[in-house]
Biopython code that builds the backbone (N, CA, C, O; Angstrom):
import numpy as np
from Bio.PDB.StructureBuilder import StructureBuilder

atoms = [
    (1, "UNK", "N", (-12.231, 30.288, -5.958)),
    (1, "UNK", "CA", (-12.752, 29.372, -6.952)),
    (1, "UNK", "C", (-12.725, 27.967, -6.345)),
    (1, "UNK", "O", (-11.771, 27.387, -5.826)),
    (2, "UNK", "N", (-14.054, 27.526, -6.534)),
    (2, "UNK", "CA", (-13.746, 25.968, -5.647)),
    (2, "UNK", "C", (-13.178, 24.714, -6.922)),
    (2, "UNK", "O", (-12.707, 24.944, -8.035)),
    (3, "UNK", "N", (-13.375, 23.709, -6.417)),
    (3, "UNK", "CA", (-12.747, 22.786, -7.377)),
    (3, "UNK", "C", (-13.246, 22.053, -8.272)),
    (3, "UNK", "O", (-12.676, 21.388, -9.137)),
    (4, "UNK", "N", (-14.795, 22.242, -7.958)),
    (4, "UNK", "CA", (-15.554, 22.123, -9.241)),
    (4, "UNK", "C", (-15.478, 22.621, -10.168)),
    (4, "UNK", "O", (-15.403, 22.034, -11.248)),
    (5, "UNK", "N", (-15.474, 24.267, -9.962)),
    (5, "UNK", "CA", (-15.379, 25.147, -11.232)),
    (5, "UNK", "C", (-13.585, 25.304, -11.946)),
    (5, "UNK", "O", (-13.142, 25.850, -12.957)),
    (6, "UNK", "N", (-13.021, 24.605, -10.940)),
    (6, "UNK", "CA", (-11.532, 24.521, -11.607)),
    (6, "UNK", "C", (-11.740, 23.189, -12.718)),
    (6, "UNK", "O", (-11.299, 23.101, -13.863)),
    (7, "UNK", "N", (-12.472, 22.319, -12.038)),
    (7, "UNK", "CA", (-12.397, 21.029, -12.810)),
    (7, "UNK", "C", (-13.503, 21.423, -14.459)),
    (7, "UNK", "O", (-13.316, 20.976, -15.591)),
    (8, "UNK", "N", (-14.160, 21.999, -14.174)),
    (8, "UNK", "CA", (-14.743, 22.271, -15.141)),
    (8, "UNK", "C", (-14.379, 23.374, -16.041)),
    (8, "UNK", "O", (-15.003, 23.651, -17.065)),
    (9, "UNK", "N", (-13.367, 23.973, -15.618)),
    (9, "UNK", "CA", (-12.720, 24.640, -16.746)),
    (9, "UNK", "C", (-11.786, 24.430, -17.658)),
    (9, "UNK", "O", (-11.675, 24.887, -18.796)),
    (10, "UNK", "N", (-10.787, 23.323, -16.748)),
    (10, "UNK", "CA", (-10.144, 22.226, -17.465)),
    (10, "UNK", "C", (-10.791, 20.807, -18.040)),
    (10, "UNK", "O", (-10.250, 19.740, -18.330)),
    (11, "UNK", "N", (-11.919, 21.161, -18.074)),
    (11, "UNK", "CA", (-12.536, 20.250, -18.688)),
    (11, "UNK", "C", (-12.457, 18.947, -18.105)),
    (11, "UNK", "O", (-12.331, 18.129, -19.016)),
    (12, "UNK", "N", (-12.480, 18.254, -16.690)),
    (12, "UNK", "CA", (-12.595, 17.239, -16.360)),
    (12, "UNK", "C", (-13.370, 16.990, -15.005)),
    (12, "UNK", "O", (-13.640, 17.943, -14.273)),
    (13, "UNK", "N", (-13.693, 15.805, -14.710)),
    (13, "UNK", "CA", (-14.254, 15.610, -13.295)),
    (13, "UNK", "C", (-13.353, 16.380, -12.102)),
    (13, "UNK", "O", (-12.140, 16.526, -12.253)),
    (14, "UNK", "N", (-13.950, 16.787, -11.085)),
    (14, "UNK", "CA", (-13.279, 16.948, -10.089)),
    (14, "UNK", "C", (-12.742, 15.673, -9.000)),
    (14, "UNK", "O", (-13.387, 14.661, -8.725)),
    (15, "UNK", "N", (-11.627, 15.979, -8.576)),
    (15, "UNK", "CA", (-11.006, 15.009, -7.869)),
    (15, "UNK", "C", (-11.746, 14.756, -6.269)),
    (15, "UNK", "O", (-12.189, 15.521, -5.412)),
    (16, "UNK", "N", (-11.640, 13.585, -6.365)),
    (16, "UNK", "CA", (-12.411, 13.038, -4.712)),
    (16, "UNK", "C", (-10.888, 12.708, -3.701)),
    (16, "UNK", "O", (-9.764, 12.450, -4.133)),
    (17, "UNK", "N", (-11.261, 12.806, -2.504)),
    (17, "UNK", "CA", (-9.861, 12.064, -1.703)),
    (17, "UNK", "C", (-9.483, 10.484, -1.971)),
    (17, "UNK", "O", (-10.172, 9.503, -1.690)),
    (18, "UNK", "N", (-7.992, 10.529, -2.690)),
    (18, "UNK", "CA", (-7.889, 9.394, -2.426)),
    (18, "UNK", "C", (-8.009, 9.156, -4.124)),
    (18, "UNK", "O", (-7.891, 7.959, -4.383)),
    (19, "UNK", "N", (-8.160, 9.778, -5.010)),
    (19, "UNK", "CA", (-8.021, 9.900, -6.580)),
    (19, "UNK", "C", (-6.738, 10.480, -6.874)),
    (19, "UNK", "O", (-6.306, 11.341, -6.108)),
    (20, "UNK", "N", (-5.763, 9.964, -8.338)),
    (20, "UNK", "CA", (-4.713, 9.777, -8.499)),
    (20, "UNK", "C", (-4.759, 11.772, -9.514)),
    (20, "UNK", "O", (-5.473, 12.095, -10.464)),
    (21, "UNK", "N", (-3.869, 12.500, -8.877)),
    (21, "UNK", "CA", (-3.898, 13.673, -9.747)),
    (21, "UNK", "C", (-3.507, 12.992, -10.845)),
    (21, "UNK", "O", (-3.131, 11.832, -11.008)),
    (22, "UNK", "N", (-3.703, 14.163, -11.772)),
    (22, "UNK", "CA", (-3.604, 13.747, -13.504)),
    (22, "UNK", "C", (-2.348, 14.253, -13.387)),
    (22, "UNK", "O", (-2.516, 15.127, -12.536)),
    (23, "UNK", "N", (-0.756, 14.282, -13.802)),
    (23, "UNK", "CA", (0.320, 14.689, -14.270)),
    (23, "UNK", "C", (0.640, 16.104, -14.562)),
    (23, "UNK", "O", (-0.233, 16.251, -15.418)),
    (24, "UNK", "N", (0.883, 16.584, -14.540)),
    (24, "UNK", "CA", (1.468, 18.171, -14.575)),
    (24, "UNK", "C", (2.375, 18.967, -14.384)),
    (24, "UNK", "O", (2.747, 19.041, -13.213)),
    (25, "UNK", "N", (2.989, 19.742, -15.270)),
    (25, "UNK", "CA", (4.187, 20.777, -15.152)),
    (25, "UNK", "C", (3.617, 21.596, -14.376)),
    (25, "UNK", "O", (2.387, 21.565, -14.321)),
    (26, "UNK", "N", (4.409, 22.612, -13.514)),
    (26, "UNK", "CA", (3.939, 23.726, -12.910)),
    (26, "UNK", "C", (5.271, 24.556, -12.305)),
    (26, "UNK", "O", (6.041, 23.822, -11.686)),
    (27, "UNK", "N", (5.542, 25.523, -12.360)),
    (27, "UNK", "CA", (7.413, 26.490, -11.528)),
    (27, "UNK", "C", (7.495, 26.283, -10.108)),
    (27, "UNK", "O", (6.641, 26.381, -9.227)),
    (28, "UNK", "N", (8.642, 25.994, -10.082)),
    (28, "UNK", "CA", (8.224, 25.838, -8.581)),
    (28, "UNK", "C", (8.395, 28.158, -7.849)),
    (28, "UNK", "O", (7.809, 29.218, -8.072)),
    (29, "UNK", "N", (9.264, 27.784, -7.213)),
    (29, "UNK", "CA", (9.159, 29.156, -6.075)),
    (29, "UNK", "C", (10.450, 29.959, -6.948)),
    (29, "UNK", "O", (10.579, 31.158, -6.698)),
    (30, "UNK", "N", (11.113, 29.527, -7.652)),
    (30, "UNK", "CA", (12.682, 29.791, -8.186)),
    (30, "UNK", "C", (11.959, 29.725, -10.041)),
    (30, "UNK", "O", (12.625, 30.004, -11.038)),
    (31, "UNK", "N", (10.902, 29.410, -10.044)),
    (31, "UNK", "CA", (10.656, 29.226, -11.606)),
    (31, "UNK", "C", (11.171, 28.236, -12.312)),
    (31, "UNK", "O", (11.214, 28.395, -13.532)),
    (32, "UNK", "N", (11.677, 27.001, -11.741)),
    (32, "UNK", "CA", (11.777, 25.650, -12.330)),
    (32, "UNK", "C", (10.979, 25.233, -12.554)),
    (32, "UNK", "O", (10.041, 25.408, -11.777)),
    (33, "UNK", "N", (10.741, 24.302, -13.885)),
    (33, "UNK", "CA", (9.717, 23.195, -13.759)),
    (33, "UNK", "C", (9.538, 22.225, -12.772)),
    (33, "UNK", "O", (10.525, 21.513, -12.584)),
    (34, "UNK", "N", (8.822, 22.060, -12.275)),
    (34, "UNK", "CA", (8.505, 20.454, -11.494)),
    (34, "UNK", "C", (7.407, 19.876, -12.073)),
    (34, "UNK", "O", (6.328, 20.433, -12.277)),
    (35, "UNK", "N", (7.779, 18.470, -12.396)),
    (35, "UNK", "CA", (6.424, 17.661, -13.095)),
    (35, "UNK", "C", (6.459, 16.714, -11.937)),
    (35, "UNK", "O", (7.428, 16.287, -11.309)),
    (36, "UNK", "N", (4.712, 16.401, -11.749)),
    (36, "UNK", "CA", (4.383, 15.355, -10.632)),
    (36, "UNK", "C", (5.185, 14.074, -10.912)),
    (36, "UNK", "O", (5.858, 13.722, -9.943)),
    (37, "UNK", "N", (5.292, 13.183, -12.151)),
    (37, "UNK", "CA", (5.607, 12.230, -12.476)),
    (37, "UNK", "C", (6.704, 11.870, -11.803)),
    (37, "UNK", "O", (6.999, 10.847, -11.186)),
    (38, "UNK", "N", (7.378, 13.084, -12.066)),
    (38, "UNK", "CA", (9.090, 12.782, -11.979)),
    (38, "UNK", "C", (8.892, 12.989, -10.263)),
    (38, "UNK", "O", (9.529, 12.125, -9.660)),
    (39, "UNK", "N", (8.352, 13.685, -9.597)),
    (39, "UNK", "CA", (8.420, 13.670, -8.017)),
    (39, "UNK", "C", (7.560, 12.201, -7.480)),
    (39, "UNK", "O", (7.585, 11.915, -6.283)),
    (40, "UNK", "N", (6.974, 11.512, -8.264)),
    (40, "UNK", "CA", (6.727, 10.281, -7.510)),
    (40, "UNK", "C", (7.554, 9.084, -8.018)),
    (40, "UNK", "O", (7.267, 7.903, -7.820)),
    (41, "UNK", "N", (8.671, 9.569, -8.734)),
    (41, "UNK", "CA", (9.412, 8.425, -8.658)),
    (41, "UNK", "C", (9.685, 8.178, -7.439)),
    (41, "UNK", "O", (9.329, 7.156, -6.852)),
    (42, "UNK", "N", (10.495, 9.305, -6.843)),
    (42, "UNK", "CA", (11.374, 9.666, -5.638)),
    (42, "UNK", "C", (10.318, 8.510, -4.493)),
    (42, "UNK", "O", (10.690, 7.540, -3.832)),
    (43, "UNK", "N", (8.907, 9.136, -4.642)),
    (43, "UNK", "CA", (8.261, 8.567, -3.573)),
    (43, "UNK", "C", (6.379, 9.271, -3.240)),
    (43, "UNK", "O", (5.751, 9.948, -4.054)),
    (44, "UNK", "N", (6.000, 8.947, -2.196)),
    (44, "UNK", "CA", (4.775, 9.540, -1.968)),
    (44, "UNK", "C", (4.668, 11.328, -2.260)),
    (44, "UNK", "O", (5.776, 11.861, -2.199)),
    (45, "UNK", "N", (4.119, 11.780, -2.402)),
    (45, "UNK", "CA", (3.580, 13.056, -3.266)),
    (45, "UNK", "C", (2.234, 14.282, -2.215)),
    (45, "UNK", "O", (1.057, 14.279, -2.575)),
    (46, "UNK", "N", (2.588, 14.975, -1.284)),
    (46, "UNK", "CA", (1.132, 15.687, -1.054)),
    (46, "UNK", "C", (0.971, 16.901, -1.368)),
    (46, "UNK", "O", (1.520, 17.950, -1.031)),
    (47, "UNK", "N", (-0.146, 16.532, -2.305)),
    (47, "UNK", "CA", (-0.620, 17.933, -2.949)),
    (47, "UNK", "C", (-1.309, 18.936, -2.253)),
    (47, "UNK", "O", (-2.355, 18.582, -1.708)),
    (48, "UNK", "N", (-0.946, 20.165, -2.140)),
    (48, "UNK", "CA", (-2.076, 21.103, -1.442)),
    (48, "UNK", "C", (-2.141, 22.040, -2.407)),
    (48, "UNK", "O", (-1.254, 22.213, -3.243)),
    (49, "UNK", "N", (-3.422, 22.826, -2.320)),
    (49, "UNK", "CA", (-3.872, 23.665, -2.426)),
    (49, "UNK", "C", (-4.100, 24.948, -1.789)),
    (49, "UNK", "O", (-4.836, 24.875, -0.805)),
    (50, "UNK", "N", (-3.571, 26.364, -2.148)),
    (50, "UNK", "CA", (-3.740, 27.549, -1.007)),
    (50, "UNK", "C", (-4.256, 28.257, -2.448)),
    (50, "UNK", "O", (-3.639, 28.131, -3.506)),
    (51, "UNK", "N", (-5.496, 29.020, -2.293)),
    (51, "UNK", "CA", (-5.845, 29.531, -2.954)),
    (51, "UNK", "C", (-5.738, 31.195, -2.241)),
    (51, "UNK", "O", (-6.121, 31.589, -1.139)),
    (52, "UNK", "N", (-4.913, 32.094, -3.611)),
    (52, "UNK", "CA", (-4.094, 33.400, -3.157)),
    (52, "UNK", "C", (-3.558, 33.629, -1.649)),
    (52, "UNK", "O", (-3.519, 34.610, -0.906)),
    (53, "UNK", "N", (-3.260, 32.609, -1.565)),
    (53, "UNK", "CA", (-2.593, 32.662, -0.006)),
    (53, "UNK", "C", (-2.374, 34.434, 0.526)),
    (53, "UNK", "O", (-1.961, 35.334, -0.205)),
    (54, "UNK", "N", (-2.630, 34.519, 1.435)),
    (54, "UNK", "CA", (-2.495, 36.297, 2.181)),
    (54, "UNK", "C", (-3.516, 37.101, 1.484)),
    (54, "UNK", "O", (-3.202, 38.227, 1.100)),
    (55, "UNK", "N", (-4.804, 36.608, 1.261)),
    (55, "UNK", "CA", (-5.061, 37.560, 0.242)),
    (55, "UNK", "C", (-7.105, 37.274, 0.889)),
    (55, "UNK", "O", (-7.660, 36.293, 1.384)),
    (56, "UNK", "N", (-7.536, 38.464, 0.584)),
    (56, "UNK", "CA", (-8.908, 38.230, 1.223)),
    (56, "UNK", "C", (-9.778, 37.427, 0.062)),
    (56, "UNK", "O", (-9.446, 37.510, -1.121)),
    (57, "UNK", "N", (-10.789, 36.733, 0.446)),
    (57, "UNK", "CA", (-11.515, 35.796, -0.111)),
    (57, "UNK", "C", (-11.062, 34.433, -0.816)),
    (57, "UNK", "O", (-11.906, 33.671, -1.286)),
]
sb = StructureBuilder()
sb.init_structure("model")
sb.init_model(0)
sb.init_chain("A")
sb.init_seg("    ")
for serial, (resi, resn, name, xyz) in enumerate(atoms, 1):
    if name == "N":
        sb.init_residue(resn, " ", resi, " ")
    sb.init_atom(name, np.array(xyz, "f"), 0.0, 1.0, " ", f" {name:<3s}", serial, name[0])
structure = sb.get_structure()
């Protein structure tokens, strides 16, 4: 799924490089919450993306 059709399912523009993500909860690897907010107090933030990592297509 590219990131248009992600952005458009959440109902918003898609992000360009260098645009501020919108805020978000998400588990981390252990099933904690992590919210972006609270990780840029700390400091700079890089987001990636692996779509189904190990997985064909």
């Amino acid at each position: 799924m590219n990131a248009g059709v992600i952005a458009m399912l959440l109902g918003s523009a898609a992000l360009k490089v260098g645009d501020r993500a919108p805020d978000f909860t998400l588990p981390d690897t252990e099933g904690k919450p992590v919210t972006l907010s609270r990780l840029l107090v700390q400091g700079p933030v890089i987001l990636a993306f692996f779509p189904k990592a190990f997985t064909p297509g």
